[in-house]
BADREN-350773 format. One line per field, with one value per residue: residue in one letter; x, y, z of N, C-alpha, C, CB in turn. Coordinates in Angstrom, 2 decimals, always signed. Glycine has a CB too. Example, Ala and Ser with C-alpha at 12.3 -4.5 7.8 and 13.67 -1.06 7.14 Angstrom:
2
type	[A|S] .
n.east	[+13.19|+12.85] .
n.north	[-5.69|-2.25] .
n.up	[+7.80|+7.08] .
ca.east	[+12.30|+13.67] .
ca.north	[-4.50|-1.06] .
ca.up	[+7.80|+7.14] .
c.east	[+13.20|+12.90] .
c.north	[-3.30|+0.03] .
c.up	[+7.80|+7.87] .
cb.east	[+11.31|+14.08] .
cb.north	[-4.47|-0.60] .
cb.up	[+9.05|+5.72] .
END
This chain:
120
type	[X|X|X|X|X|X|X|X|X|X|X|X|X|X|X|X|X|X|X|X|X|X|X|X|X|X|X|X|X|X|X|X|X|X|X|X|X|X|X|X|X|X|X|X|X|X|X|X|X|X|X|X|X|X|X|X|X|X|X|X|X|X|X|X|X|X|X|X|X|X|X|X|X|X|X|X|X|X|X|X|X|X|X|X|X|X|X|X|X|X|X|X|X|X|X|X|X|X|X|X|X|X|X|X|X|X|X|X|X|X|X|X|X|X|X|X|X|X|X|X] .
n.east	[+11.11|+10.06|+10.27|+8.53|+8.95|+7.60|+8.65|+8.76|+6.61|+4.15|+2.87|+2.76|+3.62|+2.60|+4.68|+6.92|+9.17|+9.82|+10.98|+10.58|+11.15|+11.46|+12.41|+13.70|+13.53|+14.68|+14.91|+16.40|+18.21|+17.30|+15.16|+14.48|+13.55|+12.10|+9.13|+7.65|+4.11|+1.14|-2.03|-4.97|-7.53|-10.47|-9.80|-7.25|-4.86|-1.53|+1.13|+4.22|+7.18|+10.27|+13.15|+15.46|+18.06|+19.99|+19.81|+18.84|+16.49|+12.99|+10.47|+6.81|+5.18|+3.83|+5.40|+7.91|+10.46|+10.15|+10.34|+12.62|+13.53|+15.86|+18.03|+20.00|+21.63|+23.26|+21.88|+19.38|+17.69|+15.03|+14.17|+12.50|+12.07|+10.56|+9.64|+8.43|+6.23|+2.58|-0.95|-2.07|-0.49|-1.27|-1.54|-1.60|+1.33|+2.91|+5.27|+6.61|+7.79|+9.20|+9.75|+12.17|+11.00|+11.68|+13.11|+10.96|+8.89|+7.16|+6.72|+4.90|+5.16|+3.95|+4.33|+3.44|+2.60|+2.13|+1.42|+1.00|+0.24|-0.38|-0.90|-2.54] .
n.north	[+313.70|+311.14|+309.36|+307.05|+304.18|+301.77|+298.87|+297.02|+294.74|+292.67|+291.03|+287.21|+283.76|+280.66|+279.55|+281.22|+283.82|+286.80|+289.83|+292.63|+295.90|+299.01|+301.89|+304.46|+307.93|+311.18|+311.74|+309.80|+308.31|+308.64|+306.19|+303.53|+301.07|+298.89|+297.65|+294.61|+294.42|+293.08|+293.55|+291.61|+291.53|+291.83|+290.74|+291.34|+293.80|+292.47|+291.80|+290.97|+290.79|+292.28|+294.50|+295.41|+299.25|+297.72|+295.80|+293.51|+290.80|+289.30|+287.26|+286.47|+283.67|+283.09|+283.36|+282.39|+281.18|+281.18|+283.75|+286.75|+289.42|+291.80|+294.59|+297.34|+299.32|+301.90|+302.69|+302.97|+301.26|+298.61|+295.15|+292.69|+289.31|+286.67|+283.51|+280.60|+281.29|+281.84|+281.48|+282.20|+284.28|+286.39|+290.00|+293.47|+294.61|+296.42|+298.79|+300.08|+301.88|+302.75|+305.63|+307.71|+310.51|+312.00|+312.18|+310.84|+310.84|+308.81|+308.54|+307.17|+305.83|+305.13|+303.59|+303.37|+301.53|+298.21|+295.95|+292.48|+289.90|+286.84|+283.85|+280.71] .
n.up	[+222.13|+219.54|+216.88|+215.13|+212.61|+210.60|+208.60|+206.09|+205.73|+204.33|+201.55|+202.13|+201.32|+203.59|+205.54|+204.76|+205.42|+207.10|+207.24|+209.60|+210.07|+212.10|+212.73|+214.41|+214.95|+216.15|+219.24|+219.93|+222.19|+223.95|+224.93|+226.28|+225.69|+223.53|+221.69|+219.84|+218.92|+217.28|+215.84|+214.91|+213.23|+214.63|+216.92|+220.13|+220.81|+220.78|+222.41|+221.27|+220.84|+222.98|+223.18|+225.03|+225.38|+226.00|+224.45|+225.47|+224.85|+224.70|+224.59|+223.82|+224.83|+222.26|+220.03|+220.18|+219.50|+216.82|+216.18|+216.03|+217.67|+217.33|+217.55|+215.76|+217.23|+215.28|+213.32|+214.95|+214.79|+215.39|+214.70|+213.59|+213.12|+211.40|+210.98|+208.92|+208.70|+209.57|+208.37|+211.01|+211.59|+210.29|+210.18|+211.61|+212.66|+214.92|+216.04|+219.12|+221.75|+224.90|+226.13|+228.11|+229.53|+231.01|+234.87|+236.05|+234.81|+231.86|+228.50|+225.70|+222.24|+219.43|+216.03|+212.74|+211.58|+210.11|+207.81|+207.64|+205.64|+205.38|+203.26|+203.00] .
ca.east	[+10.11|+10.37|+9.07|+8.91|+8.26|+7.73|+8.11|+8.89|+5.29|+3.80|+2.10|+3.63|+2.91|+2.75|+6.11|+7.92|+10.10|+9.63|+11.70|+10.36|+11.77|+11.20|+13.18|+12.94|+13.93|+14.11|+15.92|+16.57|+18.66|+15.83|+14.34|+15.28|+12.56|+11.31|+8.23|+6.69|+2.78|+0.38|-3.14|-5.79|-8.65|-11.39|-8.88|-7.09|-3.48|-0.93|+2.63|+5.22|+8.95|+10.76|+14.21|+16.01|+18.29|+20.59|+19.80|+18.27|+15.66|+12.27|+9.67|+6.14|+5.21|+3.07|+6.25|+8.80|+11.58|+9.62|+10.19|+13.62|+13.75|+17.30|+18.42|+20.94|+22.14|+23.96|+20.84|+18.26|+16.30|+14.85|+14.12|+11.30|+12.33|+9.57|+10.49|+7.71|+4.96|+1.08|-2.24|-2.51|+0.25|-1.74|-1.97|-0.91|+2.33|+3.27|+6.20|+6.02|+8.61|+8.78|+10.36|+11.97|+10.72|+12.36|+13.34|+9.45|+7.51|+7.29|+6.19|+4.60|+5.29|+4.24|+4.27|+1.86|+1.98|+2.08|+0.50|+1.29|-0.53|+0.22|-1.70|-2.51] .
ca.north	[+313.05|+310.21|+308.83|+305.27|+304.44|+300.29|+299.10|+295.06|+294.27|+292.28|+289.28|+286.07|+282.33|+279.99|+278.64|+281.76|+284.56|+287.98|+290.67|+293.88|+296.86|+300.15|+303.04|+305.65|+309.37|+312.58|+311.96|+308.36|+308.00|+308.33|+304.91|+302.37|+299.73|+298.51|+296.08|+294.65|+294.07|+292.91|+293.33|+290.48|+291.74|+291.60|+290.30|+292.29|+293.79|+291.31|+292.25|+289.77|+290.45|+292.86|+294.61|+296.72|+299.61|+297.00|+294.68|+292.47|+290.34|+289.06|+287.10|+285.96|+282.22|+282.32|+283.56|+282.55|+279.96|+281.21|+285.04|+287.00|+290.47|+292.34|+295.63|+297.98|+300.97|+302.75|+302.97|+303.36|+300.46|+297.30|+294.23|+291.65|+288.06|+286.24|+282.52|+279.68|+282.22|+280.59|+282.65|+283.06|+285.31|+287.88|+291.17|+295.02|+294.89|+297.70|+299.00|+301.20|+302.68|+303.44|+307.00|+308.27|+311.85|+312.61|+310.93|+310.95|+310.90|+307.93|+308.37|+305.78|+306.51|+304.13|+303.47|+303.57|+299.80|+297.95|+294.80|+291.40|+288.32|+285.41|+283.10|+279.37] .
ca.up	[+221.29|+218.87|+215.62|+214.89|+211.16|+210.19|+207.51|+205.55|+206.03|+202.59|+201.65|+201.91|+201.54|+204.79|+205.86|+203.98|+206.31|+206.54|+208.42|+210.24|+210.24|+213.06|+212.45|+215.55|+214.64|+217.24|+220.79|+219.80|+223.06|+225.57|+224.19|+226.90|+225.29|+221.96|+221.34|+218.47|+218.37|+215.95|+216.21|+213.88|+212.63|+215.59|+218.49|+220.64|+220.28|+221.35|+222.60|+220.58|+221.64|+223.43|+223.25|+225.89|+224.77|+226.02|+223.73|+225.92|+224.51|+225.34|+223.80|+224.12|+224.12|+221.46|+218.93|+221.13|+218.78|+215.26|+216.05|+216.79|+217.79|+217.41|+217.20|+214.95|+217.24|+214.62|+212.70|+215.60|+213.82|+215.72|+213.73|+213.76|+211.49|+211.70|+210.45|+209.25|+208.75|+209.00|+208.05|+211.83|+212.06|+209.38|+211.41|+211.46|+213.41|+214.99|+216.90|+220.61|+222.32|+226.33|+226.14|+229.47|+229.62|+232.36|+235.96|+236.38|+233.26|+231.02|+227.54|+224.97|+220.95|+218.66|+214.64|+211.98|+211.73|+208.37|+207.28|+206.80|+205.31|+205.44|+202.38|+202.79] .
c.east	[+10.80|+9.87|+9.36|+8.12|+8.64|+7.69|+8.55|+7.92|+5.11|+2.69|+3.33|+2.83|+3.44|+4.08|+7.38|+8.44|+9.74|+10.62|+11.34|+11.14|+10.92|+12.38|+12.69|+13.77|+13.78|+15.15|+15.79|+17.15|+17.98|+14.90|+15.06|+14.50|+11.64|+10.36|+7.98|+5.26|+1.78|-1.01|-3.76|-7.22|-9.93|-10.60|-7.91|-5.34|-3.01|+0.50|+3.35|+6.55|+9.08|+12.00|+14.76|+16.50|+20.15|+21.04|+19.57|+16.94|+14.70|+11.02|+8.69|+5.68|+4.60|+4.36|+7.79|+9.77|+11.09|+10.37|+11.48|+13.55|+15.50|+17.19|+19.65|+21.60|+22.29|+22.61|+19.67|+17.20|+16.06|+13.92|+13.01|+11.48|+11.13|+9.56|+8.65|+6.12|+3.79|+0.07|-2.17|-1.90|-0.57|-2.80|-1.19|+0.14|+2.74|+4.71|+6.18|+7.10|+8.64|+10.11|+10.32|+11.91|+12.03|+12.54|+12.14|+8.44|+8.00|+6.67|+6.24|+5.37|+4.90|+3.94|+3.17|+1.50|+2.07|+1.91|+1.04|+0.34|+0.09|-0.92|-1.23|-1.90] .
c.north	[+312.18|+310.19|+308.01|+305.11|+302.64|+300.18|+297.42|+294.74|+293.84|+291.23|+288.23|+284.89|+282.13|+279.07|+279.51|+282.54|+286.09|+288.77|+292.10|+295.01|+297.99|+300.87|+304.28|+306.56|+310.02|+312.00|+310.31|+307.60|+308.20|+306.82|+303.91|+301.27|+300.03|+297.37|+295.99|+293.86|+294.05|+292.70|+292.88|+291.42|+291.42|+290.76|+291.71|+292.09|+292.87|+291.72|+290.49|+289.62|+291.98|+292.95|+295.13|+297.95|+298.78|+296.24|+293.17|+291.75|+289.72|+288.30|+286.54|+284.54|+282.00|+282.25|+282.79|+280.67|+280.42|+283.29|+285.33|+288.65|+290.98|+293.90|+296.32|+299.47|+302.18|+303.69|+303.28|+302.25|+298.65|+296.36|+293.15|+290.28|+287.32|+285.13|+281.93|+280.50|+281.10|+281.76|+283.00|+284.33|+287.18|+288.98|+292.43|+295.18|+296.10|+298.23|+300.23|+301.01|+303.30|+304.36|+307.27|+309.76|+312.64|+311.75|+310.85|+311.20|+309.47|+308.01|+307.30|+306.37|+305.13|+304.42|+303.27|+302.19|+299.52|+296.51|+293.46|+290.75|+287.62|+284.15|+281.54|+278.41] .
c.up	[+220.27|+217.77|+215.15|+213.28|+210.83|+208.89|+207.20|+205.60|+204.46|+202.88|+201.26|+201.97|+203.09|+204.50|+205.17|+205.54|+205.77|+207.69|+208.15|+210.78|+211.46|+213.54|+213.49|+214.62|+216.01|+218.21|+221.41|+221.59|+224.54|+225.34|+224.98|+226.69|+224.18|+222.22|+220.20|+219.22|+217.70|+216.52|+214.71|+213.81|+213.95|+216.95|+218.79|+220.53|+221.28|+221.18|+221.94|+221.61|+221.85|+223.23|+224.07|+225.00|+224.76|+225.43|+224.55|+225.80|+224.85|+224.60|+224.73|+223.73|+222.71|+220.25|+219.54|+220.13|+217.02|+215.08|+216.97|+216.12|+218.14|+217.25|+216.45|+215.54|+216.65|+213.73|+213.25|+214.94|+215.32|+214.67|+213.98|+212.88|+211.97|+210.82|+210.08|+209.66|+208.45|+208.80|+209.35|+212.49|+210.99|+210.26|+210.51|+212.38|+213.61|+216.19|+217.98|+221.39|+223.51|+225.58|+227.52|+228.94|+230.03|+233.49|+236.63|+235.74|+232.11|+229.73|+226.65|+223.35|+220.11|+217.02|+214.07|+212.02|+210.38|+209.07|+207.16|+206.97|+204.90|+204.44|+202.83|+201.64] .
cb.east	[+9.21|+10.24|+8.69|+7.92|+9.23|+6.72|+8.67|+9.65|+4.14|+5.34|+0.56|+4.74|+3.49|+1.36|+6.03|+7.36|+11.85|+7.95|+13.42|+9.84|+12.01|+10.50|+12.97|+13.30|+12.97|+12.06|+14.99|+17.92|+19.65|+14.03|+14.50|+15.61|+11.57|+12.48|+6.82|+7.54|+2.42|+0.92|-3.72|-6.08|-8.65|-12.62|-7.50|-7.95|-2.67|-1.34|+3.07|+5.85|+10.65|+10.45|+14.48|+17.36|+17.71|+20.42|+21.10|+18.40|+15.92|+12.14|+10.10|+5.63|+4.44|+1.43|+6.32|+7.82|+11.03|+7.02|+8.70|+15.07|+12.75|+18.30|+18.31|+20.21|+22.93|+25.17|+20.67|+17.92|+17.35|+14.28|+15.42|+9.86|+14.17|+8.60|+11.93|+8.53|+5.01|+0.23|-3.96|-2.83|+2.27|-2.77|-1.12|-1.92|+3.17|+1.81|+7.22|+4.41|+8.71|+8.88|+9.63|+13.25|+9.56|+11.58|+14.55|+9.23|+7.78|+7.01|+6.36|+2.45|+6.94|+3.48|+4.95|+1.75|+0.19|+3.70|+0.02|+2.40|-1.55|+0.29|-1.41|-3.60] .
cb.north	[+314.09|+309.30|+309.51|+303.87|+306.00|+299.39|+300.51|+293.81|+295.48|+291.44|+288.96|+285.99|+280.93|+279.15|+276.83|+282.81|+284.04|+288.42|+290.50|+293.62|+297.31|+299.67|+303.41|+305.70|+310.12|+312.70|+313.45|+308.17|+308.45|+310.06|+304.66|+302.49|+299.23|+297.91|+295.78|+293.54|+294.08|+291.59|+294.55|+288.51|+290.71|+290.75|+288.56|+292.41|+295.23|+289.89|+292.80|+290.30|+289.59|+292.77|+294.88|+296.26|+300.90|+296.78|+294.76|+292.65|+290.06|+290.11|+286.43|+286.68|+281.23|+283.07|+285.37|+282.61|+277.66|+280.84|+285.64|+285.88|+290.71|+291.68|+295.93|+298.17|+301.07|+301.84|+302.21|+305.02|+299.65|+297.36|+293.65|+292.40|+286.68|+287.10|+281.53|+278.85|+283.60|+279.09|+282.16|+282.40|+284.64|+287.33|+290.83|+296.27|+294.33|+298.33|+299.04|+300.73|+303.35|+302.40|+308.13|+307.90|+312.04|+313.73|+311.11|+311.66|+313.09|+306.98|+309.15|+305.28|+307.29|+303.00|+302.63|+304.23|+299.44|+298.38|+295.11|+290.70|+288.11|+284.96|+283.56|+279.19] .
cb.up	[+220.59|+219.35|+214.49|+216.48|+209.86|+210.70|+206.59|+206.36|+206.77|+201.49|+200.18|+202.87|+200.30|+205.19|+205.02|+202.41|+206.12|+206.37|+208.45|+211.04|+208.80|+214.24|+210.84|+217.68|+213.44|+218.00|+222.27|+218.34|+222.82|+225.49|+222.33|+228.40|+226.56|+220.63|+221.93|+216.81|+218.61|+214.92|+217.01|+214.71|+211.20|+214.84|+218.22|+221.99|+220.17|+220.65|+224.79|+218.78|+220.38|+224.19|+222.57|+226.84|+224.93|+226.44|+223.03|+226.82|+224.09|+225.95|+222.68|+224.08|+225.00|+221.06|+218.54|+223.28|+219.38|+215.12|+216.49|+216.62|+218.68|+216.20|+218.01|+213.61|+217.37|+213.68|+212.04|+215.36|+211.10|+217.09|+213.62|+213.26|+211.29|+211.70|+211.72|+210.41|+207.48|+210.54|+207.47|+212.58|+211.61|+207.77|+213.44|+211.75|+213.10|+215.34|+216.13|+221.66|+221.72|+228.31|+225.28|+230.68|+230.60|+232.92|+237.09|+237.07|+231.87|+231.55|+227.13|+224.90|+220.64|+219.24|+214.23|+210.22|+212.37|+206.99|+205.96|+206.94|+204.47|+207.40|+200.70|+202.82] .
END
C-alpha cells in the first residue's frame, strides 16, 4: 500500500509558475507509474502528464510544452511545474499511482488533491 500526499497548490496570477508536489509513503517501490490530473469545476477529470518509475515522461496535448513532469527517487516525490499559468488551468490537481500488487493485481492510490487558481 501507498499514500500519496500533494501539495504547492495556491493562487496565482495568469502567466505566473507554480510547482506540484506528490509525496508517496508505504511500499514506495511497487509504484511503476505516476500521473497528475486536475479536475475544473463541472468538467470531467483530465489526465495531464505521466512518469514511469523509469523516469520516462509523458504528456497530454493540451499541457504538453507549458507543463513538465519529473521525478526525485530519493525522496519518492513526483513534480508538476506548470509554466505560463491562465484561469483555465484553475482545478484540483491530483496525483494517482498504478501500484503492482502482485504479478496479477493492479492497484490505483490516489491523493487528496489541492487547489490551484489561476486569477486574470
Amino acid at each position: 500500500q501507498v499514500q500519496l500526499v500533494e501539495s504547492g497548490g495556491g493562487l496565482v496570477q495568469a502567466g505566473e509558475s507554480l510547482r506540484l508536489s506528490c509525496a508517496a509513503s508505504g511500499n514506495v517501490a511497487n509504484i511503476y507509474n505516476t500521473d497528475w490530473y486536475r479536475q475544473a469545476p463541472g468538467k470531467e477529470r483530465e489526465l495531464l502528464a505521466a512518469i514511469t518509475s523509469s523516469g520516462t515522461a509523458s504528456y497530454e496535448d493540451s499541457v504538453k510544452g507549458r507543463f513538465t513532469i519529473s521525478r526525485d527517487s530519493a525522496k519518492s516525490t513526483v513534480y508538476l511545474f506548470m509554466n505560463n499559468l491562465t484561469p483555465e488551468d484553475t482545478a484540483v490537481y491530483s496525483c494517482h499511482a498504478d501500484y503492482r500488487h502482485s504479478d496479477t493485481e493492479i492497484r490505483n492510490f490516489w491523493g487528496q488533491g489541492t487547489q490551484v487558481t489561476v486569477s486574470s
